[in-house]
C-alpha positions in Angstrom: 0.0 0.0 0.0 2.9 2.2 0.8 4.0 1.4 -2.5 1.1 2.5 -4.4 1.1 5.6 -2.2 4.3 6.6 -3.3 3.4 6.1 -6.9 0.3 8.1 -7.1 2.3 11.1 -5.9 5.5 10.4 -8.1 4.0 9.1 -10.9 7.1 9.8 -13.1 6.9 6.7 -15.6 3.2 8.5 -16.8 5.0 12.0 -17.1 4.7 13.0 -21.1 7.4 14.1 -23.4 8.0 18.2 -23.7 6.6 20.1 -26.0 8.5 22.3 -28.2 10.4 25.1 -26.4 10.3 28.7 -27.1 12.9 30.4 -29.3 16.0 30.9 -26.9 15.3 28.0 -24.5 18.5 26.7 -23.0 18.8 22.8 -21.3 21.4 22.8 -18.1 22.1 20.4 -15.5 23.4 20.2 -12.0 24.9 17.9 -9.5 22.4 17.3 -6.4 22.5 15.6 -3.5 23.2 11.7 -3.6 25.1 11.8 -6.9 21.5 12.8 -8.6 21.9 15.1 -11.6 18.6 17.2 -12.4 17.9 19.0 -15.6 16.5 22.3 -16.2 15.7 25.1 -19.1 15.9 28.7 -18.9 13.6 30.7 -21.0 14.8 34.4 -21.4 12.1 37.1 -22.0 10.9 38.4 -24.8 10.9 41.9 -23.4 12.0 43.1 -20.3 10.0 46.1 -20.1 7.0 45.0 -18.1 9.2 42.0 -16.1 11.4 44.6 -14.6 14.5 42.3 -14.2 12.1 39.5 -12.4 13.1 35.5 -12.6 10.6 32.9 -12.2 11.4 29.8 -10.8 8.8 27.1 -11.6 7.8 24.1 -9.6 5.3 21.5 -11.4 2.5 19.5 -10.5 3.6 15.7 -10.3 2.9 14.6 -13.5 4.1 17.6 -15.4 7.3 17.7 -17.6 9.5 20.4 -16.4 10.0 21.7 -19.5 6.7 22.4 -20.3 6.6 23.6 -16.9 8.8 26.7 -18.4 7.0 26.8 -21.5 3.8 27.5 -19.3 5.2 29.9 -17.6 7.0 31.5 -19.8 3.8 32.1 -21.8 2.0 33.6 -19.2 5.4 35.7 -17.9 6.8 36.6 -21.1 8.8 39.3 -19.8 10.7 37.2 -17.1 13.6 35.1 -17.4 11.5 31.4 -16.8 13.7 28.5 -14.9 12.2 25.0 -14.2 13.4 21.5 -13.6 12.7 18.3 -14.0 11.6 16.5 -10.7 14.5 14.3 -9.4 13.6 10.7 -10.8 11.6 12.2 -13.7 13.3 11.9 -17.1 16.3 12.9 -17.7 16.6 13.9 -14.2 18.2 11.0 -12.2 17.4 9.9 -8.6 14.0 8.6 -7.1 11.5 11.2 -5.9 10.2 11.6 -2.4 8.7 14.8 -0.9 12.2 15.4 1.2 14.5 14.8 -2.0 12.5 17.1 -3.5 12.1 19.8 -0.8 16.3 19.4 -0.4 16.9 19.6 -4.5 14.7 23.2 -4.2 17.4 25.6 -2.6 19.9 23.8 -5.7 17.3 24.7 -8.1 17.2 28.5 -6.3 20.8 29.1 -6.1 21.7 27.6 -9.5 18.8 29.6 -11.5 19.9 32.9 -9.9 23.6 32.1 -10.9 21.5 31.4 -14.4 19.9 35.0 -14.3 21.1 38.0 -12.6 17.6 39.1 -11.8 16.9 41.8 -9.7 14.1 39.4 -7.6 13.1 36.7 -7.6 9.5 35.0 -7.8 8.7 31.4 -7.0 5.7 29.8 -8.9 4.3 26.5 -7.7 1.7 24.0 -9.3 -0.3 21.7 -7.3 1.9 19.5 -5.2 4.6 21.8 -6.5 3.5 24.2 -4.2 4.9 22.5 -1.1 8.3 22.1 -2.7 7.9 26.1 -3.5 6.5 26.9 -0.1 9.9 25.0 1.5 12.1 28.1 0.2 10.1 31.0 1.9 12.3 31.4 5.0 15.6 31.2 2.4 15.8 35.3 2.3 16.3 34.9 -1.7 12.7 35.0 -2.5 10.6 38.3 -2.8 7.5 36.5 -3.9 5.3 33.6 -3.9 2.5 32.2 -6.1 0.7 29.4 -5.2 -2.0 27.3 -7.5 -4.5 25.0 -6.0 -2.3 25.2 -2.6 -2.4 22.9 0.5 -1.7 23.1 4.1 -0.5 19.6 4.5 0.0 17.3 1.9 -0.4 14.4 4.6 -3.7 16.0 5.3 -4.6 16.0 1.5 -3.9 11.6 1.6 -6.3 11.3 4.2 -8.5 13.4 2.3 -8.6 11.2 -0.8 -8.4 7.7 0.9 -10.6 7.8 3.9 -11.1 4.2 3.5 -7.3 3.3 3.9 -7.2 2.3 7.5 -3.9 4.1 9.0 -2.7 6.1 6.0 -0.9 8.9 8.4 0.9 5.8 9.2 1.6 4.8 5.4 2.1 8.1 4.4 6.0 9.2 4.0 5.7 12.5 1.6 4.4 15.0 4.1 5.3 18.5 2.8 4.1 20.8 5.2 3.4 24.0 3.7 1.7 25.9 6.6 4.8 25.1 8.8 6.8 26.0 6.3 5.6 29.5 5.8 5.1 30.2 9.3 6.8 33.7 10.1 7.9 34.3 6.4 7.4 38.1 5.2 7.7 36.9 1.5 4.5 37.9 0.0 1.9 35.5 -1.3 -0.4 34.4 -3.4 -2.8 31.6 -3.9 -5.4 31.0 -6.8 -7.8 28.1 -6.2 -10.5 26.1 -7.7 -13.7 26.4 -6.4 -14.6 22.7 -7.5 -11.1 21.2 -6.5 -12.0 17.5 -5.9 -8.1 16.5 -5.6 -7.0 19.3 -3.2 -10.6 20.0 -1.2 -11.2 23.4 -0.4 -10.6 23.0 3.1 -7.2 22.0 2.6 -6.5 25.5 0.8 -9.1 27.2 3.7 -6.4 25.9 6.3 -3.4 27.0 4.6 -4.9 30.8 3.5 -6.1 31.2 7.1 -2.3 30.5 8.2 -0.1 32.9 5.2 1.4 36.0 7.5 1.7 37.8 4.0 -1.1 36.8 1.8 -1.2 40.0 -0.3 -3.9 38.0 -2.8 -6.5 35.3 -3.1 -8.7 34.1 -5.4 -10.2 31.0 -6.1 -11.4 30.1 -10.1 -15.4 30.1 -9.9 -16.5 26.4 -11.2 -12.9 25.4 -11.8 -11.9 21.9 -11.0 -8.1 21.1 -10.2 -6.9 20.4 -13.8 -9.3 22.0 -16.2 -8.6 25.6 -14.5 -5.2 26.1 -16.8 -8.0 26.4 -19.5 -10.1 29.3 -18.1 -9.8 32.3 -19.1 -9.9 34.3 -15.6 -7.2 31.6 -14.4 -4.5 33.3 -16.9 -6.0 36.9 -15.7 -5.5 36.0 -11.8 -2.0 34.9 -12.6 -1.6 38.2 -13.6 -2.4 39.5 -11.0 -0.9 37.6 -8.8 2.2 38.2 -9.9 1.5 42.2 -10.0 0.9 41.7 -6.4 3.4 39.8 -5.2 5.9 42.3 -7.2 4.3 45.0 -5.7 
């Protein structure tokens, strides 16, 4: 059972090949914990008029490519320098993931995309269970803003959520990423975009986790949207812009 836990949130055999990047896109690699070796892309602006000088550091959802990770975000952010990785154990990253690989590989990630890109701040951008991993850098003093989509408090909290019927999953469970805890007494502002009809992360899960921010500068949650089809509305893309206008702020 613990086996099939651990799948279900690492699913990186069912993770799909990148799409094509934008014009400019640059593969690197670095040396991680354990002899792992993860692989990014950086995706320079197209303009840095409106970005100001601002890098984007994005952590996926965990089934998403990394690549198209920075494709997404780049798309939506077109006038920031874009970084994102490959999850350790996802392809061609090496390694296995697990919630405290991944929450170790994050400062890496942090310190090796601002040696990438002299930026003059820096935002991190977390997906789903991405979020946690994202949410694990806000007490490193190199982040001056935070946006997190369809957030949780606890992912622990989340597996209890889902599999009521598993008798003694906090048991089972060995992923927890704590978000709450970790952005206890951070002064990085934050913000979290939700789906009203999220049936993976329930509501109360983001409830807990909005009610505990110190510096939650803005909030919204999607109207109808469920926890994957809100990438395709249309006010999604316009409360990522403002999210990011208000975490920049």
């Amino acid at each position: 059972m613990a086996f099939s836990i651990d799948e279900l949130i690492f699913p990186a055999h069912a993770v799909s090949a990148p799409g094509p990047l934008p014009p400019g896109a640059k593969r690197f690699s670095i040396d991680a914990a354990g002899g792992a070796e993860l692989h990014g892309v950086h995706i320079p602006p197209v303009s840095k008029s409106r970005g100001g000088g601002t890098l984007v550091i994005g952590f996926g959802g965990n089934a998403w490519n990394g690549e198209d990770v920075g494709s997404y975000l780049h798309e939506a952010y077109p006038d920031a320098d874009v970084v994102a990785f490959h999850y350790r154990g996802y392809r061609p990253s090496t390694g296995s993931p697990s919630a405290d690989a991944l929450v170790s590989d994050a400062p890496f990630v942090l310190e090796t995309a601002m040696e990438q890109v002299k930026a003059k701040r820096v935002v991190v951008v977390g997906f789903s269970i991405g979020t946690g991993i994202a949410a694990s850098l806000a007490k490193s003093g190199k982040v001056d803003g935070m946006i997190l989509v369809t957030p949780f408090d606890s992912l622990k909290s989340v597996a209890q959520d889902l599999y009521p019927f598993v008798p003694g999953i906090g048991l089972l469970f060995r992923h927890e990423l704590d978000s709450a805890e970790f952005l206890k007494g951070s002064k990085v502002p934050v913000a979290i975009v939700a789906a009203e009809l999220d049936q993976i992360i329930l509501p109360r899960r983001t409830d807990s986790l909005r009610a505990r921010v110190p510096n939650l500068v803005y909030d919204r949650s999607i109207a109808g949207a469920g926890h994957n089809d809100i990438y395709a509305r249309s006010d999604f893309l316009q409360a990522m812009d403002e999210a990011f206008e208000a975490v920049t702020a």
